[in-house]
Structure formats: C-alpha cells, structure tokens
C-alpha positions as a Markdown table, in Angstrom:
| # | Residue | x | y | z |
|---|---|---|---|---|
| 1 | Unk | 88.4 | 10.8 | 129.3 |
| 2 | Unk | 87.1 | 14.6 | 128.6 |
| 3 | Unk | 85.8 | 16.5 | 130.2 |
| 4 | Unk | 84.2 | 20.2 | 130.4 |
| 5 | Unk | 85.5 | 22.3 | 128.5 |
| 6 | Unk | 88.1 | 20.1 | 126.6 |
| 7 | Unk | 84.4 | 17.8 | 125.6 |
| 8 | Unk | 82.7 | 20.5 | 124.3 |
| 9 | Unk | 85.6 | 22.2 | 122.1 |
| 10 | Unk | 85.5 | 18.9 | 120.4 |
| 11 | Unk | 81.9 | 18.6 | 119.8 |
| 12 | Unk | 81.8 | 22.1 | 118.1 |
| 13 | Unk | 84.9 | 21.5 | 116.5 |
| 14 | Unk | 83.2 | 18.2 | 114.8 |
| 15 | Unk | 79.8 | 20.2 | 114.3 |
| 16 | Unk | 81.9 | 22.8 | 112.4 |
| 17 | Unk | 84.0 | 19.9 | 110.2 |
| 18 | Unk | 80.5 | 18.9 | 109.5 |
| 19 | Unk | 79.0 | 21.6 | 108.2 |
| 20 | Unk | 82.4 | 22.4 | 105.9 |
| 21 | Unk | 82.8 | 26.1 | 105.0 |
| 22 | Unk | 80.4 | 28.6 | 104.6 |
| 23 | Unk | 77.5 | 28.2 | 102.6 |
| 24 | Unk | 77.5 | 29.2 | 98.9 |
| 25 | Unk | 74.8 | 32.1 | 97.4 |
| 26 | Unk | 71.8 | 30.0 | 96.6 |
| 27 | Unk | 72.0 | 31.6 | 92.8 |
| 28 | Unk | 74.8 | 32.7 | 90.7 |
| 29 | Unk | 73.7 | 35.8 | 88.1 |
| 30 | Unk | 76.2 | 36.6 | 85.8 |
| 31 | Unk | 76.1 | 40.4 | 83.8 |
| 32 | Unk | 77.9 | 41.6 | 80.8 |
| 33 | Unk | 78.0 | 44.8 | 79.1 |
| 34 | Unk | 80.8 | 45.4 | 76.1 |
| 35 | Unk | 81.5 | 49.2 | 77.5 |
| 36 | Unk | 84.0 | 51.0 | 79.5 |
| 37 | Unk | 83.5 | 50.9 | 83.2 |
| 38 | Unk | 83.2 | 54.9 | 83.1 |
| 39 | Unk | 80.5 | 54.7 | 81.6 |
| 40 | Unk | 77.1 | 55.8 | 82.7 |
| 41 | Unk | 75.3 | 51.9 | 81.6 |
| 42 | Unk | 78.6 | 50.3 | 83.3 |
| 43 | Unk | 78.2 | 52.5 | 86.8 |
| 44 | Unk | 74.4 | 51.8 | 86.6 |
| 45 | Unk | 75.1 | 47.6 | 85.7 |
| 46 | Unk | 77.3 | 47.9 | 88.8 |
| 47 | Unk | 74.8 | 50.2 | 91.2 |
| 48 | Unk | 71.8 | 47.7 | 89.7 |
| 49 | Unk | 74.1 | 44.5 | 90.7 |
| 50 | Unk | 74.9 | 45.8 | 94.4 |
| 51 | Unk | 71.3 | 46.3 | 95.1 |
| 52 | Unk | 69.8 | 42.6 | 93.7 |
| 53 | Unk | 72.8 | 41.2 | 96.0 |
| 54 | Unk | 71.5 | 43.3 | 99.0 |
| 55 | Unk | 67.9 | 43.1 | 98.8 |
| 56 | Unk | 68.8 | 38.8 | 98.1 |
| 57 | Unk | 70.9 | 39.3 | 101.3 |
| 58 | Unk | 74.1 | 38.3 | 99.3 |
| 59 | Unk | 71.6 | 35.0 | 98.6 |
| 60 | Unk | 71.8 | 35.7 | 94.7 |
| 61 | Unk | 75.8 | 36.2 | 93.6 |
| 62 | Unk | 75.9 | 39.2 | 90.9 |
| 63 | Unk | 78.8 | 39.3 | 89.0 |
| 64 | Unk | 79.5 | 41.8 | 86.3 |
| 65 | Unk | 81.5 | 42.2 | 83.4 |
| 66 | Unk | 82.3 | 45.1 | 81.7 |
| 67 | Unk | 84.1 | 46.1 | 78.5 |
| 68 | Unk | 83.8 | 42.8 | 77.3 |
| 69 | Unk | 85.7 | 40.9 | 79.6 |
| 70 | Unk | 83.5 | 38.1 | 79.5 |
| 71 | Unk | 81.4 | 38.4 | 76.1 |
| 72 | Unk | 80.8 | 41.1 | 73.4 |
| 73 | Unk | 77.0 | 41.8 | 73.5 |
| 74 | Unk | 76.4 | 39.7 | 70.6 |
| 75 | Unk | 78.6 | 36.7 | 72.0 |
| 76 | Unk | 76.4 | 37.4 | 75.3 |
| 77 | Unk | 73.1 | 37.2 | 73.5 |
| 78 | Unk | 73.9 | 33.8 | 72.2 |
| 79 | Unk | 75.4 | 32.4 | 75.3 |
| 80 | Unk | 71.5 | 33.0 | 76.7 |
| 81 | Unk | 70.3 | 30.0 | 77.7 |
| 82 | Unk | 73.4 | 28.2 | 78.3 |
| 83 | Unk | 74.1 | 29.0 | 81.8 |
| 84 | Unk | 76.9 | 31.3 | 80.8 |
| 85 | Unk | 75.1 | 34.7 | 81.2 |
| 86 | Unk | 72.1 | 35.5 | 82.7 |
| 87 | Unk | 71.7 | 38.7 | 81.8 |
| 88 | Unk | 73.1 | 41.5 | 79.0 |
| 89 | Unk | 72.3 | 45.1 | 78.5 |
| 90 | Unk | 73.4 | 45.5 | 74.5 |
| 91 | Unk | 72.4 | 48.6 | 72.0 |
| 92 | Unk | 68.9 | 47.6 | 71.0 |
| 93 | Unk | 69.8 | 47.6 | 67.4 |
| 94 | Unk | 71.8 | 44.0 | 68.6 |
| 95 | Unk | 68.4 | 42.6 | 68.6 |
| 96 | Unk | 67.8 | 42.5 | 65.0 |
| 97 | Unk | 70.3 | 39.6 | 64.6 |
| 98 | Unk | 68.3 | 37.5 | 66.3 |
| 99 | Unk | 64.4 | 38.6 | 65.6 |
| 100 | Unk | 64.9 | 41.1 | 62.5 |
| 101 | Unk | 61.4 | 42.8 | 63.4 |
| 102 | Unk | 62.9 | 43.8 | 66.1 |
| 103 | Unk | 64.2 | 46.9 | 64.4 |
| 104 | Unk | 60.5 | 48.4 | 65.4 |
| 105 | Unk | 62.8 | 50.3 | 68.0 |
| 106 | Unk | 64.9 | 52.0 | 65.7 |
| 107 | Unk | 61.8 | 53.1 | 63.4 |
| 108 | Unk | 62.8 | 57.0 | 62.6 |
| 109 | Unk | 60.4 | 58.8 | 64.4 |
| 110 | Unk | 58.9 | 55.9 | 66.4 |
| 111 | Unk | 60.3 | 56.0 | 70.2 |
| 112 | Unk | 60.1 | 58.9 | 71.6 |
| 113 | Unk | 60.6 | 61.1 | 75.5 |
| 114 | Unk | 56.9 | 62.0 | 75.2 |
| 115 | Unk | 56.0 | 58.7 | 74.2 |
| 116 | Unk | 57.8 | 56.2 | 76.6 |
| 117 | Unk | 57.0 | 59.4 | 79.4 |
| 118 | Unk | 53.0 | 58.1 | 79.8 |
| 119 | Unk | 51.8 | 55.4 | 82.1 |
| 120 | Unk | 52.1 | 52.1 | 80.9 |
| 121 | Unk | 53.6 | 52.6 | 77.7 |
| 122 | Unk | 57.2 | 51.2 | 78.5 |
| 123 | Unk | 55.8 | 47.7 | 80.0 |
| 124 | Unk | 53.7 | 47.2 | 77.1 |
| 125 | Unk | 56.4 | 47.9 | 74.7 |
| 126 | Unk | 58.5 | 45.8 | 76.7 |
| 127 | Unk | 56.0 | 43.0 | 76.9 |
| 128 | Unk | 55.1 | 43.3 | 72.9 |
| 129 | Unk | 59.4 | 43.0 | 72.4 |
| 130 | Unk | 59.7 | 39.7 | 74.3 |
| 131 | Unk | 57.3 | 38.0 | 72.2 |
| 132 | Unk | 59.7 | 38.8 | 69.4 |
| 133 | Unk | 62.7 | 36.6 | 70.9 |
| 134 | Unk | 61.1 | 34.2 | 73.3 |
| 135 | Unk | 61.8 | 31.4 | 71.3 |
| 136 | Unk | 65.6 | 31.9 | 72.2 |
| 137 | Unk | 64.8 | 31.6 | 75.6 |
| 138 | Unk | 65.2 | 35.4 | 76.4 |
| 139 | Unk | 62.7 | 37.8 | 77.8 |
| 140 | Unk | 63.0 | 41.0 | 77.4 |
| 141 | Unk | 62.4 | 43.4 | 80.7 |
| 142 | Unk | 62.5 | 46.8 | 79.3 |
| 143 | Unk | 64.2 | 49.3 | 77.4 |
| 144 | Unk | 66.8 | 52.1 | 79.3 |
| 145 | Unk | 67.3 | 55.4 | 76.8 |
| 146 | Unk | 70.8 | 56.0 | 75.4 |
| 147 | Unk | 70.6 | 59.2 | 73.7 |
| 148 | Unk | 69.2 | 61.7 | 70.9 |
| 149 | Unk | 71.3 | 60.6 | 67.9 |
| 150 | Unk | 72.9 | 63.3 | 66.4 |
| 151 | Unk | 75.5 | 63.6 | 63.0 |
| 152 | Unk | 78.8 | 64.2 | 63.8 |
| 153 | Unk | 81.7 | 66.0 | 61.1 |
| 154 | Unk | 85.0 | 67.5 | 61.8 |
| 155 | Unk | 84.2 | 70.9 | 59.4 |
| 156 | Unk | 80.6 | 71.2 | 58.3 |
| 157 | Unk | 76.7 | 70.9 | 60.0 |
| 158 | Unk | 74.2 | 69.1 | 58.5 |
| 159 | Unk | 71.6 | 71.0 | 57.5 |
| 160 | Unk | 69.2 | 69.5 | 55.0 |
| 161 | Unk | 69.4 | 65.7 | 53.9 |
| 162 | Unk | 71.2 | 67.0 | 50.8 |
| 163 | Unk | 74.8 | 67.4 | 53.0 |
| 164 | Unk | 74.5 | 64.3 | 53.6 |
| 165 | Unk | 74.8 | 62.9 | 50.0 |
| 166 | Unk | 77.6 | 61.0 | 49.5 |
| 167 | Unk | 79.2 | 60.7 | 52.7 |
| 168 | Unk | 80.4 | 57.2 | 54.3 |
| 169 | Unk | 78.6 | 57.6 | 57.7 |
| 170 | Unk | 79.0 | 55.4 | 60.8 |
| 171 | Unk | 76.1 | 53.7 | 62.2 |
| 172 | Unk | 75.8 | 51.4 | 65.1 |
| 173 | Unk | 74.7 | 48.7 | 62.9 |
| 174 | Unk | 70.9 | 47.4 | 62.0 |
| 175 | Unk | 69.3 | 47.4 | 59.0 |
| 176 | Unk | 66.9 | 49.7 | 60.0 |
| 177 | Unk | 69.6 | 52.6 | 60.2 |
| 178 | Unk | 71.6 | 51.5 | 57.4 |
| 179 | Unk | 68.6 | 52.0 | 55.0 |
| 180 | Unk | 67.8 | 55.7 | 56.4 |
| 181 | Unk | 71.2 | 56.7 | 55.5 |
| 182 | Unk | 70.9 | 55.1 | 52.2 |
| 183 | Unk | 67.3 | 56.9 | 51.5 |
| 184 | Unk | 69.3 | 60.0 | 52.6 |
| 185 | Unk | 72.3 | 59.3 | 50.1 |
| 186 | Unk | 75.2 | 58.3 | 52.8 |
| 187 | Unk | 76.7 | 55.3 | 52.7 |
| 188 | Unk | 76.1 | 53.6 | 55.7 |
| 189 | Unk | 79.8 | 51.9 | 57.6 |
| 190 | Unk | 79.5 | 49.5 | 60.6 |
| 191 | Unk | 81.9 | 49.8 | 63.2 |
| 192 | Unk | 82.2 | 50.0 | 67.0 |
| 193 | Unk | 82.4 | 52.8 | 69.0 |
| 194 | Unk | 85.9 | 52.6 | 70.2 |
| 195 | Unk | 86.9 | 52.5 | 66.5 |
| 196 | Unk | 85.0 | 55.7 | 65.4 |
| 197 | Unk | 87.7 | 58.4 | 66.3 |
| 198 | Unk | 90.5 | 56.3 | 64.6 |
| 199 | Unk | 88.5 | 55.6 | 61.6 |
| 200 | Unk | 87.6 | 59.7 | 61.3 |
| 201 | Unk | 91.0 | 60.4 | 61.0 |
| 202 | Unk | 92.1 | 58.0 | 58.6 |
| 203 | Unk | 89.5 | 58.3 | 56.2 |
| 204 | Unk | 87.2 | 55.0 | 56.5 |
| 205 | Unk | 84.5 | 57.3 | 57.5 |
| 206 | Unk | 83.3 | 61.3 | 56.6 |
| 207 | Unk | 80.6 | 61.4 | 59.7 |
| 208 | Unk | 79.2 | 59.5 | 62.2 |
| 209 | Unk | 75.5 | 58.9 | 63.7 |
| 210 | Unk | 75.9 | 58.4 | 66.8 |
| 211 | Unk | 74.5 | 59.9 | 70.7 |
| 212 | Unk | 75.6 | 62.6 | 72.4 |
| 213 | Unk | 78.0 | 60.5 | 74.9 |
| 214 | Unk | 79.6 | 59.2 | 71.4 |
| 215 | Unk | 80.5 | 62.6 | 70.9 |
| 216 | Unk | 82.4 | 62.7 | 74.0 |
| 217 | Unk | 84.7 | 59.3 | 73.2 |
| 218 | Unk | 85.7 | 60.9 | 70.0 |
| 219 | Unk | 85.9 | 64.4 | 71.6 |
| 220 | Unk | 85.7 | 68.2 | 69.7 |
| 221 | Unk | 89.0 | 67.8 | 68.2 |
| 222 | Unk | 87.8 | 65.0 | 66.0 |
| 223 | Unk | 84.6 | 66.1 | 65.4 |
| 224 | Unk | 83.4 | 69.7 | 66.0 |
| 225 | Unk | 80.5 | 70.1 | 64.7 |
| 226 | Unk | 77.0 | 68.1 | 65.8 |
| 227 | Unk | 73.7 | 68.5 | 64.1 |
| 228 | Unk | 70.6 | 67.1 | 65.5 |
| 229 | Unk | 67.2 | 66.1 | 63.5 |
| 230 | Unk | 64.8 | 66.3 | 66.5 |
| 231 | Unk | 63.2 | 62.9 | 67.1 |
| 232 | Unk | 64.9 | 61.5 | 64.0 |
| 233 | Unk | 66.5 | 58.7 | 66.1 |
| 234 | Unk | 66.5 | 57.4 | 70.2 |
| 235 | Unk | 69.6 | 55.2 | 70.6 |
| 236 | Unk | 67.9 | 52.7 | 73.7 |
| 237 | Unk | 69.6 | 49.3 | 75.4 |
| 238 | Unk | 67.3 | 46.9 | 76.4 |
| 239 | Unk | 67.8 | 44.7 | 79.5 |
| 240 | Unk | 67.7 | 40.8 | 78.3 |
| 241 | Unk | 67.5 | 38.5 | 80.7 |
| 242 | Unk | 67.7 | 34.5 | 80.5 |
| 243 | Unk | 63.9 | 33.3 | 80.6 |
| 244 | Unk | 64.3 | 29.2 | 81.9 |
| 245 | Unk | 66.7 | 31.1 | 84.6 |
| 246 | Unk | 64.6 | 34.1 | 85.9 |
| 247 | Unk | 61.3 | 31.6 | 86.0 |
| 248 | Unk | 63.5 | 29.1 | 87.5 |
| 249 | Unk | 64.1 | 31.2 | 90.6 |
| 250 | Unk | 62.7 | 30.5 | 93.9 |
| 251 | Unk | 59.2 | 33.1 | 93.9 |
| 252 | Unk | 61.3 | 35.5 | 96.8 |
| 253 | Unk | 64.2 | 35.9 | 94.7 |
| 254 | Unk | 62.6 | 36.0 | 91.4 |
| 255 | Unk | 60.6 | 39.0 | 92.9 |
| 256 | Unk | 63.7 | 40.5 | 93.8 |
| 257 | Unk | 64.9 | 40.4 | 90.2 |
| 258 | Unk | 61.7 | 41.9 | 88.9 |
| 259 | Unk | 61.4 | 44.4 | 91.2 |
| 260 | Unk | 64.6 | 45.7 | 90.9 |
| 261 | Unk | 64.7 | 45.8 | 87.3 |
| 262 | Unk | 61.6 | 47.7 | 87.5 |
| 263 | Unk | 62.4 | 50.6 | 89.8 |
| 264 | Unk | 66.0 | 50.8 | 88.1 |
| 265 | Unk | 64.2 | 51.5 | 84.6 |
| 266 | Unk | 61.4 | 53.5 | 86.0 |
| 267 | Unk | 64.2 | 56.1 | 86.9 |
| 268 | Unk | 66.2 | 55.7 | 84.1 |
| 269 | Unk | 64.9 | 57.2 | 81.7 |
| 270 | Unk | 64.4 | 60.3 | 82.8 |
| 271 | Unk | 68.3 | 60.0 | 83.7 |
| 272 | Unk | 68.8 | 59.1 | 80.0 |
| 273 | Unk | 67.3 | 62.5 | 79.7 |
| 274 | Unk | 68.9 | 64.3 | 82.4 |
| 275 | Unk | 72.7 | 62.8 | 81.4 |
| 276 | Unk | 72.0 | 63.5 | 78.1 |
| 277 | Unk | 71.4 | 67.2 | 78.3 |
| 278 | Unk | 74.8 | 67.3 | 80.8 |
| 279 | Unk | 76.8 | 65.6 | 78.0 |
| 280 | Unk | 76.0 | 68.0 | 75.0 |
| 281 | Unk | 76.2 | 71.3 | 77.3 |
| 282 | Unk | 79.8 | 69.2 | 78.4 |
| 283 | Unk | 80.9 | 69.0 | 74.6 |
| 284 | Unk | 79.7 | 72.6 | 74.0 |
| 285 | Unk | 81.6 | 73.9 | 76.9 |
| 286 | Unk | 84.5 | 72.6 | 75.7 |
| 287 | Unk | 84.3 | 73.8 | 72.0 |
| 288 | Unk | 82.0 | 72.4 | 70.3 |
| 289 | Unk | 79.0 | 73.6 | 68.2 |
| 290 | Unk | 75.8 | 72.0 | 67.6 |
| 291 | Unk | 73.1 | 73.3 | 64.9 |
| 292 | Unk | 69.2 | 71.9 | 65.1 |
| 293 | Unk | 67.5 | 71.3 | 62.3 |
| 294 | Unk | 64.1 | 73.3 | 62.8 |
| 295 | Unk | 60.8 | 72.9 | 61.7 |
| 296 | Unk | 60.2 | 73.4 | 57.8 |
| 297 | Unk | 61.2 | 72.7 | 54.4 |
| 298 | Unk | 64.5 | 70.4 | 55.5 |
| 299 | Unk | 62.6 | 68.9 | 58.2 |
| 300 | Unk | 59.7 | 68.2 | 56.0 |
| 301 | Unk | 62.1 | 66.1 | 53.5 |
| 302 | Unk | 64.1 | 64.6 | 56.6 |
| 303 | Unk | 60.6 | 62.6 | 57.5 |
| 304 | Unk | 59.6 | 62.2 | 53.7 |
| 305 | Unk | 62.4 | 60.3 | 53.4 |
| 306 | Unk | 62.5 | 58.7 | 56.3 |
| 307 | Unk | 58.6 | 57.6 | 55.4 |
| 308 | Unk | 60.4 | 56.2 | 52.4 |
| 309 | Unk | 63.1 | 54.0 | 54.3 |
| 310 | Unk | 60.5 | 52.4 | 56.5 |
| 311 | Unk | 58.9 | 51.0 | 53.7 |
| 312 | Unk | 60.9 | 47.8 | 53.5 |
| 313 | Unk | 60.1 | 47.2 | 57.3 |
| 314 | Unk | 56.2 | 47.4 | 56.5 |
| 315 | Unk | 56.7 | 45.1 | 53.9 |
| 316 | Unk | 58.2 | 42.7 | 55.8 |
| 317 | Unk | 56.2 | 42.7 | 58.8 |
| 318 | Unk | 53.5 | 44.7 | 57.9 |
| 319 | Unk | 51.2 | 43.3 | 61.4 |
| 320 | Unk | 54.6 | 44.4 | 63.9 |
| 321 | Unk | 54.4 | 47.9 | 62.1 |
| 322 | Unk | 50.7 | 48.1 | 62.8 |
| 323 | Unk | 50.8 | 47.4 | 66.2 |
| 324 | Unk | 53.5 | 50.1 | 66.4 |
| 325 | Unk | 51.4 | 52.3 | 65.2 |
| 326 | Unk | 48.7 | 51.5 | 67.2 |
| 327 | Unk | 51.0 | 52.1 | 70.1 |
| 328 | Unk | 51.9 | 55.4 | 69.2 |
| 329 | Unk | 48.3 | 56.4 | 68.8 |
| 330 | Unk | 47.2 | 55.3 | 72.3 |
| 331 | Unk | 49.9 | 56.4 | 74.4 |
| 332 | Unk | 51.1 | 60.0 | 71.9 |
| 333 | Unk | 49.3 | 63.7 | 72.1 |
C-alpha cells in the first residue's frame, strides 16, 4: 500500500496527466503586412502585436507576418473572413479592389496633416470607410499616414505639370492615381515597390510617385532629384480587421483589441509626420535634392487639373464625394 509521500506524488502526478499540457491562448490573431521587416509599418505591426499579447496576458496569440510570408496584401484582404487572417495593414489604395469608392482616400488634395490633426475627424473617416466594405465582412479601424508623395527622376525636378508630359510614371496602383497622371500627361505604370529601382534603370519607367521612404529603397543614386506638390497626395495604410472575428471576441478581449488599435493610431500619425520629415532630411544628407513647387501659376494648374481628374470619381459616386466634402468643411480652417 502507499503511503505519505509516495500517495501523494501519485495523486498530483494523475491530477497533472489530467489536466494534459498547458492550456492554449484562448484566441489566435494572425497579422500580415507585404513589407520588409525594417520597416517603420513592420516594427510598429510587431510593437502593436507585443502589446495586445501583454495587455491579453498572452490570452490572445499574435502572430505576424511580414514581407509577405504569409499573404500579399491583396491575397490577405481576401482571406478576411476565412479564418486565415484576422487582420492586414495594406496601402489604402488596396481598397479600391474591393469597394472602388474607396478611392475617396486618394482624392488629390482631400486628406490632409491639418485635416486628420482635429478632434474626431479620423474616427469618423474611419467609421464612414467601413461602411464602404462591410459587406466582405471587414471593418475598417482607422487609417495610419505613410508619407507626402513626391515625383522621383534620376536628372530633372518637376516643376510645372508640363515636365511631366509624356513620362511612364510609377504609381502604387488605383484608379484614382492613375487618372491624375493621365490628366497631367504621364503614363501611369503599376508596379511594386521592390521593383521600382530595377525598373528605373532598365527603362520600364521615366519617374516614380511615390513617399519619401520610397525614396530611400531606391536610394540617390537611382533617383536624385525629388519634387514635391504640397498636399497633392498623402500615401495612408489603413488597419483592416476581420469583422465576425473582432465581434466574436469575448467583451474583455475585444476591448483590448479596440483599445489598442486606438492609442497605436492616435500616436501614429504624428510619427507619420515626424518619420517623414527624418527620411527626406536622410535622403538629402546623403545627396539628394528636393525642389517644392510653391504657390502660383504651376500650383494653380497642378489643382486645375487635378479638379479635372476627380471628375470621373463624382460621377460615379457623386453622394461619397459629397460627404467628403462635407467632411472637409467641418473639420478644415
């Protein structure tokens, strides 16, 4: 018979068989982004994805995965819904796909720093962008700023619209963008990022549009020269996230989620702003040269035209570009 100590070594022992191994997070949230891990959307996926695991007390399971390892945004945005992903960060212009009005965002001279700056603006534009794509099961939970677009060439800055006449320029893709540079007499070439410096050299592109931190993956020695059009264009991701899944939470870890999306994009865009500013004086510091269109005759024709290229947008959802413009007026100077 046992006894002492032998006895209860075996009850614990069969308490422990019992119980098996250690319990599993309640929740699984999986995260993908399509961009290097360097990056400043990568570290901040990663820094984001820490704190929902500590606030949860490791009860919700983030996993991230960057560069693509998982999905492509696009591949990502269709995998909503299906238990794949739960949540995807892509270039806002990825949207469009999927709800075309959704090009609202990359309206020229629509979002701006002053703009998404005043109290209350960025959850109503985040609130009126959900009720675009809802009906694929996704919520939208807010926009994070990219960058100030600017025109990249390897010899020349563009001054007026007219240097820009006939030039195959690189866009990030979206109708929205593709008709500005056809109202400015470009010819408009989708590619990815990580193709942009290859496709410079070899010909398949004279320029490119693209943000400040675009400038640094191609570097000065691909492109010199920059030229800003101030408020032509703000590049923005916006954080997507499963709808069925976040609702589906229990209410002390769905708080989590929201709560933590929401001071993460209360602070980010001002260090949208502040990286920003640290990558162009970077690029400048190491050679490169950046010219600003001013205020006055060029600038004048820039938003002519760009009146011009919207015009398809209003036609086609002539009540999304109203409410954009009643946005504008309530929350601009």
């Amino acid at each position: 018979m046992l006894r002492g100590p032998s006895l209860a070594l075996m009850l614990l022992s069969s308490v422990a068989l019992a119980a098996g191994p250690a319990a599993a997070a309640d929740v699984e949230m999986v995260l993908t982004n399509q961009i290097a891990p360097n990056h400043w959307a990568s570290k901040l996926m990663d820094e984001y994805a820490a704190t929902i695991e500590e606030k949860s007390g490791g009860r919700i399971d983030v996993q991230v995965y960057n560069s693509g390892a998982l999905f492509k945004d696009k591949e990502a945005l269709a995998s909503i819904g299906t238990g794949a992903v739960q949540m995807v960060w892509p270039v806002s212009v990825q949207l469009e796909s999927i709800a075309p009005e959704y090009g609202v965002v990359s309206l020229p001279f629509t979002i701006t720093d002053e703009l998404m700056s005043k109290e209350g603006a960025a959850p109503e534009l985040a609130d009126t962008l959900s009720a675009m794509v809802s009906g694929r099961g996704m919520q939208v939970m807010g926009l994070m700023r990219a960058g100030d677009l600017v025109f990249l060439f390897p010899d020349k800055f563009i001054e007026s619209h007219e240097d820009l006449a006939g030039a195959k320029i690189r866009v990030t893709g979206g109708k929205v963008l593709q008709e500005l540079m056809n109202m400015y007499g470009a010819s408009p070439v989708t590619m990815p990022a990580t193709e942009m410096a290859t496709g410079l050299m070899q010909g398949a592109i004279d320029g490119i549009f693209t943000s400040y931190g675009g400038w640094e993956m191609v570097g000065v020695s691909g492109a010199q020269k920059a030229s800003l059009v101030p408020g032509l264009s703000l590049v923005t991701y916006t954080v997507v996230v499963d709808k069925a899944w976040l609702e589906g939470l229990p209410d002390d870890l769905r708080q989590i989620v929201e709560d933590t999306t929401d001071e993460m994009l209360a602070s980010q865009w001002q260090r949208g702003i502040e990286g920003d500013r640290s990558t162009r004086e970077k690029m400048i510091a190491e050679g490169g040269s950046l010219h600003i269109v001013e205020d006055g005759p060029a600038m004048d024709a820039f938003r002519t035209l760009a009146e011009e290229a919207k015009q398809s947008f209003i036609d086609a959802y002539p009540e999304v570009y109203e409410s954009a413009k009643a946005f504008q007026a309530k929350y601009g100077d």
